[in-house]
C-alpha positions as CSV (number, residue, x, y, z in Angstrom):
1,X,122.4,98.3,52.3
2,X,123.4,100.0,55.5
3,X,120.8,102.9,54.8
4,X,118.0,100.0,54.7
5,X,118.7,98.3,57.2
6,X,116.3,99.8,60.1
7,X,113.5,99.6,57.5
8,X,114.7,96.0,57.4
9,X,114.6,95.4,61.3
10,X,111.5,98.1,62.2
11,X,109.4,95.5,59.4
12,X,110.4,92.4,61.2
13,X,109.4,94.3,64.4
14,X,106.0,95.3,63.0
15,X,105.2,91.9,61.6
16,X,106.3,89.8,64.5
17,X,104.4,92.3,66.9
18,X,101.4,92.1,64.9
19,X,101.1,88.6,64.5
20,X,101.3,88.1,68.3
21,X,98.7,90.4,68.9
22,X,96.4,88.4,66.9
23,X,97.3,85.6,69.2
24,X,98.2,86.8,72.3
25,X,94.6,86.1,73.5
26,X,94.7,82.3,72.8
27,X,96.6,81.3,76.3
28,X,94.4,83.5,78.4
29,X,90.8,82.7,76.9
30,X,92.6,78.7,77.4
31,X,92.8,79.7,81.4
32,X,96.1,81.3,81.4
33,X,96.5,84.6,82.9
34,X,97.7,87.7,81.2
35,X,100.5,88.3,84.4
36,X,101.8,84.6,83.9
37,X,101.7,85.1,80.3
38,X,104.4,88.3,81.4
39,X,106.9,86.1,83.2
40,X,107.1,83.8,80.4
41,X,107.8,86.9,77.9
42,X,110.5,87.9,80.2
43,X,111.8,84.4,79.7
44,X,111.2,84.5,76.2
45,X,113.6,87.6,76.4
46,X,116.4,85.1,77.5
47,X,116.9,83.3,74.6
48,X,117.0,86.2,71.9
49,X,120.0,88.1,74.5
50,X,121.4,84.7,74.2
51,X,121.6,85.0,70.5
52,X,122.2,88.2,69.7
53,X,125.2,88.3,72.5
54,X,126.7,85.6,70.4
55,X,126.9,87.8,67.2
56,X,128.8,90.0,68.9
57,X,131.3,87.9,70.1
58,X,130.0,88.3,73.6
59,X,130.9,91.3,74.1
60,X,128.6,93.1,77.2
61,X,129.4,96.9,77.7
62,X,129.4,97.0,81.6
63,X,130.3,100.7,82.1
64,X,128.3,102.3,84.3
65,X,126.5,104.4,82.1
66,X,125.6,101.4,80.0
67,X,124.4,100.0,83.0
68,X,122.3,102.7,83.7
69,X,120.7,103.5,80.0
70,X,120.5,99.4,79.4
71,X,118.3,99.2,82.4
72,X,116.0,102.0,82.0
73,X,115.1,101.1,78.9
74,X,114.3,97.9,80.3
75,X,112.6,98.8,83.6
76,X,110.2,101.6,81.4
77,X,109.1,98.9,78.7
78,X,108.7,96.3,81.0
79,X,107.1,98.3,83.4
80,X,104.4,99.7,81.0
81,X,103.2,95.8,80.3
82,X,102.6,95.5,83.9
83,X,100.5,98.5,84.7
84,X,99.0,98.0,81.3
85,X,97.4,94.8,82.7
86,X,96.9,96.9,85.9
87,X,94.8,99.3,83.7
88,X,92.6,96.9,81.5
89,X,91.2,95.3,85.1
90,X,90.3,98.8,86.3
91,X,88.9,99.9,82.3
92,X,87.4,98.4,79.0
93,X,90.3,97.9,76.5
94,X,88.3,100.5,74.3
95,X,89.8,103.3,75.9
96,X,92.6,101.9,77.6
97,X,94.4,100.7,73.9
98,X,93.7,104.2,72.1
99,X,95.2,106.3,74.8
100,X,98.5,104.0,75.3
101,X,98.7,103.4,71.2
102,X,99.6,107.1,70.9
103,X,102.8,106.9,72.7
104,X,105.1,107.2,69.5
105,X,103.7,111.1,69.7
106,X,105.7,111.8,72.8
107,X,108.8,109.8,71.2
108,X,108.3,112.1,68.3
109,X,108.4,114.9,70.2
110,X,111.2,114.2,72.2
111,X,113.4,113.4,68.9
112,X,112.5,116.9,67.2
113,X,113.0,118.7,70.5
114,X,116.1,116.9,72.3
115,X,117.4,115.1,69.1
116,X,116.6,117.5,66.3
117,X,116.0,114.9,64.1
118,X,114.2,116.3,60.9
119,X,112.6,114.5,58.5
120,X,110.6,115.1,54.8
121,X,106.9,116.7,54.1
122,X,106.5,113.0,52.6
123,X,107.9,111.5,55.7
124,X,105.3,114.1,58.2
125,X,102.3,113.1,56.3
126,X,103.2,109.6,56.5
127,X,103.6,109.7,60.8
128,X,100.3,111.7,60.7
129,X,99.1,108.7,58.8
130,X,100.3,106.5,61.0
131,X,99.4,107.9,64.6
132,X,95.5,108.4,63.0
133,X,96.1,104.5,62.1
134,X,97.1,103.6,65.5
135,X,93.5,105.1,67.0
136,X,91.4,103.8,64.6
137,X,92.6,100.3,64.6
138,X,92.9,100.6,68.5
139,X,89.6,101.8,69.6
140,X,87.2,98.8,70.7
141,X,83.9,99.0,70.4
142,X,81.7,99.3,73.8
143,X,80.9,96.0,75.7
144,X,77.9,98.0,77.0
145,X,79.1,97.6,80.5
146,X,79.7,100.8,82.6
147,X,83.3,101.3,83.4
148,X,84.3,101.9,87.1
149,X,84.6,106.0,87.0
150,X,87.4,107.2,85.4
151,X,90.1,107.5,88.5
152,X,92.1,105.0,86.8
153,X,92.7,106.8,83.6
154,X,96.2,107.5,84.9
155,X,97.3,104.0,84.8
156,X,96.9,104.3,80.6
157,X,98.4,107.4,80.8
158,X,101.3,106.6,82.9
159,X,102.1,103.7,79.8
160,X,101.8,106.1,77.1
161,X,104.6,108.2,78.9
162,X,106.8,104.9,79.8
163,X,107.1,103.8,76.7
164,X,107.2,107.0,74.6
165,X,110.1,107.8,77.0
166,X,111.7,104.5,76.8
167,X,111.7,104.4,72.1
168,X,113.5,107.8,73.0
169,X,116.2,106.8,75.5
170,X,116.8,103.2,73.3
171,X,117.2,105.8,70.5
172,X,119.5,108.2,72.5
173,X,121.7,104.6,74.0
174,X,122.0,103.1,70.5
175,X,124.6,106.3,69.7
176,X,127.0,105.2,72.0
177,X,126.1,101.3,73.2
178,X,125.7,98.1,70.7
179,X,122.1,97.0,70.2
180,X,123.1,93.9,71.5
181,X,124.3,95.3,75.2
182,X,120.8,97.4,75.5
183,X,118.4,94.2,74.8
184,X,120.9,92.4,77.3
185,X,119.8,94.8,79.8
186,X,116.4,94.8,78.6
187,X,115.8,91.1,79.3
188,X,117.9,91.4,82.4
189,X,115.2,94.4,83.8
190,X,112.2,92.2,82.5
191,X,112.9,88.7,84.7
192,X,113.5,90.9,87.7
193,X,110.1,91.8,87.4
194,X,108.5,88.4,86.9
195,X,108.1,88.5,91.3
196,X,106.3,91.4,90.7
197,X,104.2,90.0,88.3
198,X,103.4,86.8,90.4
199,X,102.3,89.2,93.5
200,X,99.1,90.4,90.8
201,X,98.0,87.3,89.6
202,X,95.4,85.9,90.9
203,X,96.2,82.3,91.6
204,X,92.8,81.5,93.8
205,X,91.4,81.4,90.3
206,X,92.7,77.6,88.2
207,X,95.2,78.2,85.6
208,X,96.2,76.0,82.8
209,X,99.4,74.5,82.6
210,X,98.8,72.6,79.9
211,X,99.6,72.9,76.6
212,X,97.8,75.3,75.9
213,X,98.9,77.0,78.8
214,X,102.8,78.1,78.8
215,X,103.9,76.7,76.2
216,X,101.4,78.2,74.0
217,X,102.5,81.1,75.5
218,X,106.3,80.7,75.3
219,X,105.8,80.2,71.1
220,X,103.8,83.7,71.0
221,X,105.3,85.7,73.4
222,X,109.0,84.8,71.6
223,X,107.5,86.9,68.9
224,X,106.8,89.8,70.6
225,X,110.8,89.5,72.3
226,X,112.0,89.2,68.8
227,X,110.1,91.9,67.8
228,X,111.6,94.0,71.0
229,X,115.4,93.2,69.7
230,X,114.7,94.0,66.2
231,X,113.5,97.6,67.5
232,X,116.8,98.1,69.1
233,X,118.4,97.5,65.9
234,X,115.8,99.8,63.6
235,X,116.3,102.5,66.5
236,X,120.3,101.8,65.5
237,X,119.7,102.8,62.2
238,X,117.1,105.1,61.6
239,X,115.4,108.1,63.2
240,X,112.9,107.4,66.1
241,X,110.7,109.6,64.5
242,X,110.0,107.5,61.9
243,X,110.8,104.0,63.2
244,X,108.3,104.1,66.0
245,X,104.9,105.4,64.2
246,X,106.2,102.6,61.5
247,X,106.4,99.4,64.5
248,X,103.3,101.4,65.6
249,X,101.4,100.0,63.2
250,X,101.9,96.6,64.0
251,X,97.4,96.5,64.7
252,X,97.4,96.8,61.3
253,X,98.5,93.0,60.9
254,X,96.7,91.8,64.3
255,X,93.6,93.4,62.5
256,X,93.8,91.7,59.3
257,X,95.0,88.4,60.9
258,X,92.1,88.9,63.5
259,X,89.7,89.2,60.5
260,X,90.7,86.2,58.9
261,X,90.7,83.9,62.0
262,X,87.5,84.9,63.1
263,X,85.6,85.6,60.6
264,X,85.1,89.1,61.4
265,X,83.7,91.7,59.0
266,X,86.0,95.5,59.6
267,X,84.1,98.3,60.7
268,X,84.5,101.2,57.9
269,X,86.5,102.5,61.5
270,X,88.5,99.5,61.1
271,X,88.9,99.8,57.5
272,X,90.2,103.2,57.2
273,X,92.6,102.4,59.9
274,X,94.0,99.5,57.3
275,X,94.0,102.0,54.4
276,X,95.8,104.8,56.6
277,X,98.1,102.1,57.9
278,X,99.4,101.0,54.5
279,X,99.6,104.6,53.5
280,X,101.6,105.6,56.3
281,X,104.4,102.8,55.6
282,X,104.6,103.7,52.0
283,X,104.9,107.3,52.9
284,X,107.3,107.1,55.8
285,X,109.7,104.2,53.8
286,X,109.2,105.6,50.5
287,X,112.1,108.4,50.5
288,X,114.6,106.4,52.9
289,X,117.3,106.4,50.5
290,X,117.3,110.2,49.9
291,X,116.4,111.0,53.6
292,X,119.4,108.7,55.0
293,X,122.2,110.2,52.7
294,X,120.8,113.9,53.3
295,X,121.3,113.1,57.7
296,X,123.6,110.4,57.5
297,X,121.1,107.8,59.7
298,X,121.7,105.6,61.9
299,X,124.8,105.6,64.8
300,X,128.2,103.5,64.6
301,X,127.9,100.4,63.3
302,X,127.2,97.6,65.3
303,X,128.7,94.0,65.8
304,X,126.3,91.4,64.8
305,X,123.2,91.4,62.9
């Protein structure tokens, strides 16, 4: 059961992530903005340290090292989200999604270089599978509107390297930290941001705080802060090369869902995404009993969870 167990958690991660991506749009079209809806993510955050503290025993690793790598990861994933929201007011989403989707490329390449993690033929074709999946369900087609010049492609850019650094150092702090100490952190770096994310928002525009407002919000963005502590745990357990493509293919689900809510008919470009993404998780979970005994996954064990 130990072997399975970051299939078991990078699943949860790529449900829960999917599912609020079909909903993430809900507060914001209902006159919430996308920067208030990142302060109450960080508070969502709050809770799930809360809980995963108290399965193991609350105990916080407060070395400085842990310090150090807790934060990081924090400060890089939490940083991406705001200049990801930076980015889509400078560019349509149609390019801005595809470039930042292909992160998991540089946390693959990081793990084969730094790491030397290896992994299966099977287990290669499946994360080709996957990172073609990512771009196809990713790319939006064109509002017709002409984008302002292309001086702010950096700003996409600059998230694809955040967080394909930050799967890698999570990866490289779950061998010596508990999963439970690096989320800790992780929430603790994403409220100290919540200032910074007040200074962007526009507040001369009227914002709901209705129902329908933050505490709309607060329900979906819990999902997404799940979905960020079950990474930590799938990262625990199982090679970065294969856990992030796999929680990369959370559009899969937001597609689908997206489909079904609005009535949408795919694209054949959204379709083969579907087909690819299914593929990829059957390929890349398909030989994890073999490929866990052969390279002993997965770091020390960890308390709770």
């Amino acid at each position: 059961m130990k072997q399975k167990k970051w299939l078991f958690f990078a699943l949860i991660t790529t449900i829960f992530w999917g599912v609020w991506g079909a909903l993430i749009e809900i507060p914001e079209k209902a006159g919430f903005p996308a920067t208030l809806g990142f302060a109450v993510w960080s508070l969502t955050m709050i809770p799930c340290a809360i809980i995963a503290l108290r399965y193991a025993g609350w105990k916080l690793e407060t070395d400085r090292r842990s310090i150090i790598q807790g934060s990081a990861v924090g400060l890089l994933g939490a940083g991406g989200q705001l200049i990801l929201f930076l980015a889509l007011k400078e560019g349509p989403a149609y390019i801005v999604f595809p470039l930042i989707s292909l992160f998991p490329v540089l946390t693959i390449f990081l793990s084969t270089l730094l790491l030397k993690e290896r992994v299966s033929l099977k287990h290669w074709i499946g994360i080709a599978a996957a990172m073609i999946a990512i771009f196809l369900l990713s790319v939006q087609p064109g509002s017709g509107q002409e984008s302002k010049g292309y001086g702010w492609l950096w700003l996409p850019v600059l998230v694809f390297i955040l967080w394909g650094v930050q799967a890698y150092i999570m990866k490289t702090a779950n061998a010596r930290m508990k999963a439970e100490s690096i989320f800790f952190y992780m929430m603790i770096t994403a409220v100290a941001m919540i200032p910074f994310a007040l200074l962007i928002t526009d507040f001369s525009q009227p914002v709901n705080w209705g129902l329908n407002g933050p505490f709309s919000a607060f329900f979906i963005q819990i999902l997404n802060a799940i979905g960020a502590l079950t990474l930590v745990y799938a990262l625990r357990y199982g090679k970065a090369v294969i856990v992030v493509p796999m929680t990369g293919l959370s559009p899969m689900i937001t597609v689908v869902l997206s489909l079904l809510l609005y009535g949408v008919v795919p694209t054949p470009m959204l379709f083969t995404g579907i087909v690819l993404s299914m593929a990829g998780i059957y390929l890349m979970a398909e030989s994890l009993v073999v490929t866990s005994r052969e390279s002993g996954v997965g770091g020390r064990e960890s308390g709770g969870f």
